[in-house]
N, C-alpha and C positions, 0 to 999 in steps of 0.2 A: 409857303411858296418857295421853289429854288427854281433856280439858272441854269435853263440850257440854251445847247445852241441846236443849230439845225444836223450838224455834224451827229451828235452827240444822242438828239431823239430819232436819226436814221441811221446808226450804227448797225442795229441789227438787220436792215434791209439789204435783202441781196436784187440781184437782177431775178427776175423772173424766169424760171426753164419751162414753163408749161408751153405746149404749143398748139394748144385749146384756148376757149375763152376765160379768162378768170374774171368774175362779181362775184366784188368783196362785201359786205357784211358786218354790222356788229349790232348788237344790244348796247354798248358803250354811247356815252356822252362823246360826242369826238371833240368839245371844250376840256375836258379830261383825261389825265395821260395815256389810260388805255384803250380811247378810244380815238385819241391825237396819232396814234402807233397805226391804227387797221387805216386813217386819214391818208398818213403817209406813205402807206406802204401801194391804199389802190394811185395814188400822186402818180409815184417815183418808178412804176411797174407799167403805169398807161393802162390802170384795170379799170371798169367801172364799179361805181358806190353806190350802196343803198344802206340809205340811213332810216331809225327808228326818230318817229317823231317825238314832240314834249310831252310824255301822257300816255305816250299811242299805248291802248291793250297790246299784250301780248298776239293774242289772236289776232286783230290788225295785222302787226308786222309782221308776222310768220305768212301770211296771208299774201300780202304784197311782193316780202322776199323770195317765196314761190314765184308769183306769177313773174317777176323779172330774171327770175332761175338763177337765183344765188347759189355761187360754186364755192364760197371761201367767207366765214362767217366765226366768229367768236364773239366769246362772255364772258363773267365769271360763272363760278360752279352753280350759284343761285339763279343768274339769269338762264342756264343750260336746267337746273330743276323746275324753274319756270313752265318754261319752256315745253318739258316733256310733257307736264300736267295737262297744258290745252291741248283740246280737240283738234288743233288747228297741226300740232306739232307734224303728222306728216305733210304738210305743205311744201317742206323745203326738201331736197335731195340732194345735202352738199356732199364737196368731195374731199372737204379739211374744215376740220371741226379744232375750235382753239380752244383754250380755255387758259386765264388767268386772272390775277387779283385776289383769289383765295387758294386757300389749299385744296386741291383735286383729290379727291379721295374716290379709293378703289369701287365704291358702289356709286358713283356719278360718272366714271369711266366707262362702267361696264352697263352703264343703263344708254349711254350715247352709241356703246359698240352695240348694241344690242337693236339699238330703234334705229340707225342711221350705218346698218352693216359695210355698206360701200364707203363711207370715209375714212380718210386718216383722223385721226383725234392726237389733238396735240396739247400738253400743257405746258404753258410756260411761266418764268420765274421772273418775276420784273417788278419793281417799285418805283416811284415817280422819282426817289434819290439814286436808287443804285441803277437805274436804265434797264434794261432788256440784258436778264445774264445771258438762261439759254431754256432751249424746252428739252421735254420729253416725248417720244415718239411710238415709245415701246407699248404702252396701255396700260404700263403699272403706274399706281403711286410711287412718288420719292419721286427718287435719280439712282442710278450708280452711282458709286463712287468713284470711278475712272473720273467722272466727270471735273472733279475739284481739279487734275490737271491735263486734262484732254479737250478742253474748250477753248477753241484759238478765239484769240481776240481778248479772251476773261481771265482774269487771274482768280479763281476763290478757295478760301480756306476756312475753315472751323475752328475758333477759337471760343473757349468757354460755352460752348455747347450751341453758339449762334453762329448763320453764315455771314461770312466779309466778302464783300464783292470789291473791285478795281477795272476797270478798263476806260476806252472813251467813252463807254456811252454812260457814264453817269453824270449827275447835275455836277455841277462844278461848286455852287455852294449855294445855303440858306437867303432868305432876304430878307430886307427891315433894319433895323439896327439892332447894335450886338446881337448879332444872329448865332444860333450855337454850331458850334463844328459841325462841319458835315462829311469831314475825310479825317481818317488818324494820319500819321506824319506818314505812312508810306503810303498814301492814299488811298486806301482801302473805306469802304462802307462801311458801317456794323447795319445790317439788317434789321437787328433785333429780331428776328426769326430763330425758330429753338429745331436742331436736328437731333434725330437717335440716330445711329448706325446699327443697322440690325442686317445678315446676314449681305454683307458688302453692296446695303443700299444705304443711303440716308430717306430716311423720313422727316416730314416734316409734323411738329408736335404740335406749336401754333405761336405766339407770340408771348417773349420774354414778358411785357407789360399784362398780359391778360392773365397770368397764373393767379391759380385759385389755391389757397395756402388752407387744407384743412389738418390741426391738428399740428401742425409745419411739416406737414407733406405735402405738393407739392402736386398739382392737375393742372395740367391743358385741356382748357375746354373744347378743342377742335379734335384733339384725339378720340374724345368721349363721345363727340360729333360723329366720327367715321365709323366708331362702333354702332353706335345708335344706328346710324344710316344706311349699316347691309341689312337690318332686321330688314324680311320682306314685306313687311305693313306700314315700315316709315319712310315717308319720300324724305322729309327734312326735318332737321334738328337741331336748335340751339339749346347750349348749356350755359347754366349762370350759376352764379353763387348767392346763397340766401346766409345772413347772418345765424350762427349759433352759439347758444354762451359756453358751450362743452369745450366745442372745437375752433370755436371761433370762425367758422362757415362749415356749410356743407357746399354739397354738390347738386343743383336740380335741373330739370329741363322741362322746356317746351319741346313736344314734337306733333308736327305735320304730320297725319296720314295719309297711306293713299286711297282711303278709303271714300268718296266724298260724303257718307253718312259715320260721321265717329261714334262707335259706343257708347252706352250710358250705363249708367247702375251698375251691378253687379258686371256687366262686360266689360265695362272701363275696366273696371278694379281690378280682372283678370288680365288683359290685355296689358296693363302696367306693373304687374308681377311676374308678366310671361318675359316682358322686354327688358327689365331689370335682372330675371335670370338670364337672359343672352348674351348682356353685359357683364355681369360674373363671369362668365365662360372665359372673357377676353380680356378683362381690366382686373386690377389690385381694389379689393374692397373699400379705400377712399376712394376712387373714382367713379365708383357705380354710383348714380344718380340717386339720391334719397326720396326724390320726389318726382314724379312727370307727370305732366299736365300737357293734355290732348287739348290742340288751339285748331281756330280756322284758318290763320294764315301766321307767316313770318314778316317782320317790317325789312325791310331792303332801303340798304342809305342811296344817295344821287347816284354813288359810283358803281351801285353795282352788287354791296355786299350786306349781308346779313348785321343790321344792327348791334352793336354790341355796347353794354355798359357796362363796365368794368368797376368791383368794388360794392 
């Protein structure tokens, strides 16, 4: 749990410029930070809300968020794969599409520009500690890099391969007793979020705590994820690590297809040789997947994101 203030979790709201109607939207808990964020933004703007109930199917809300003609809606990237999966998905015709809490990767981008062509789609960068840095608008993955000092309001930098956030909108500190630090001396966050810099973008790889040590090289299971995720047969994909006494783990995954009848037999077995070689294409041979295993569904925690158990 950390401390904010009202300041602090409405940093990033501006005034409203539209001079249309805006209904707002989320998938989000709005008892949870990123759904406290889309709470205060219809608040503080005089928009109306429409929330998702405790439970409600997908198909439900998508359902209703049509008929009240939700203009301004976000998730995370899992709630947005959801999302696409149901029948229901053209129900809504927004005109700004969000997304955060996970990393946005290039084939959930392009599958929102694709099914929802009159939106803006935006992702943005935010954590319950470091506040609401900033989004992205272009329809790539990453950011620029302009961005680490072109963002008023934000100070951020990259240090040891993770981003540091500073501004007001971040929690001020932990709670409970001795609570561990939550600002280094110049107030800065450590995110714990892992960046590459490849061709004057940063990317996001996936979280310092989640690396999968095979061999003592070194996987982001989310990177492995975005490859996995442009194959055209996979809607979704988590990667995990399975113990080995070689290497000391490998690398395996579950992936979701979009097929709603999965392969059997001998077509699985192709099918999971065909996507293993798509993966070679794009990754270092410890990061291709040793093993994949075609499921019916992924687990999604309260907030939003794809399960994960590290270790």
């Amino acid at each position: 749990m950390v401390l904010h203030t009202l300041a602090s979790l409405a940093g990033a709201i501006g005034a409203s410029a539209s001079h249309t109607e805006v209904i707002w939207s989320t998938f989000y808990d709005i008892r949870r930070y990123g759904g406290l964020q889309i709470y205060l933004r219809a608040v503080l703007t005089r928009s109306s809300l429409v929330l998702t109930g405790p439970q409600e199917p997908v198909a439900n809300f998508l359902r209703r968020a049509g008929e009240a003609g939700v203009t301004h809606i976000s998730g995370t990237p899992s709630h947005w794969r959801r999302a696409l999966m149901s029948p229901e998905a053209d129900r809504i015709a927004p005109r700004y599409v969000r997304l955060s809490g996970e990393i946005a990767d290039q084939a959930v981008l392009n599958s929102l520009r694709s099914f929802y062509p009159d939106a803006e789609i935006s992702h943005a960068f935010a954590t319950t500690e470091a506040g609401v840095a900033f989004d992205v608008r272009d329809g790539l993955s990453g950011f620029p890099a302009g961005m680490l000092t072109g963002t008023p309001g934000v100070d951020l930098k990259v240090v040891d391969a993770t981003l540091r956030v500073r501004s007001g909108r971040t929690a001020d500190r932990y709670l409970g007793e001795n609570p561990p630090v939550l600002k280094d001396p110049e107030g800065f966050v450590d995110t714990g979020d892992v960046l590459e810099l490849r061709d004057g973008r940063y990317h996001f790889q996936g979280r310092r705590d989640g690396t999968i040590n095979v061999g003592g090289l070194k996987v982001h299971p989310e990177e492995v994820e975005a490859v996995l995720n442009r194959h055209p047969r996979v809607r979704l994909s988590l990667v995990k690590t399975k113990k080995n006494p070689i290497t000391g783990a490998l690398v395996v995954a579950d992936v979701l297809l979009k097929d709603s009848s999965p392969p059997e037999g001998e077509q699985a077995s192709q099918l999971q040789q065909a996507i293993k070689q798509f993966c070679r294409e794009s990754l270092a041979p410890h990061k291709v997947p040793a093993a994949i295993s075609f499921v019916p569904a992924l687990a999604m925690s309260a907030t939003g994101k794809l399960v994960r158990r590290h270790g």
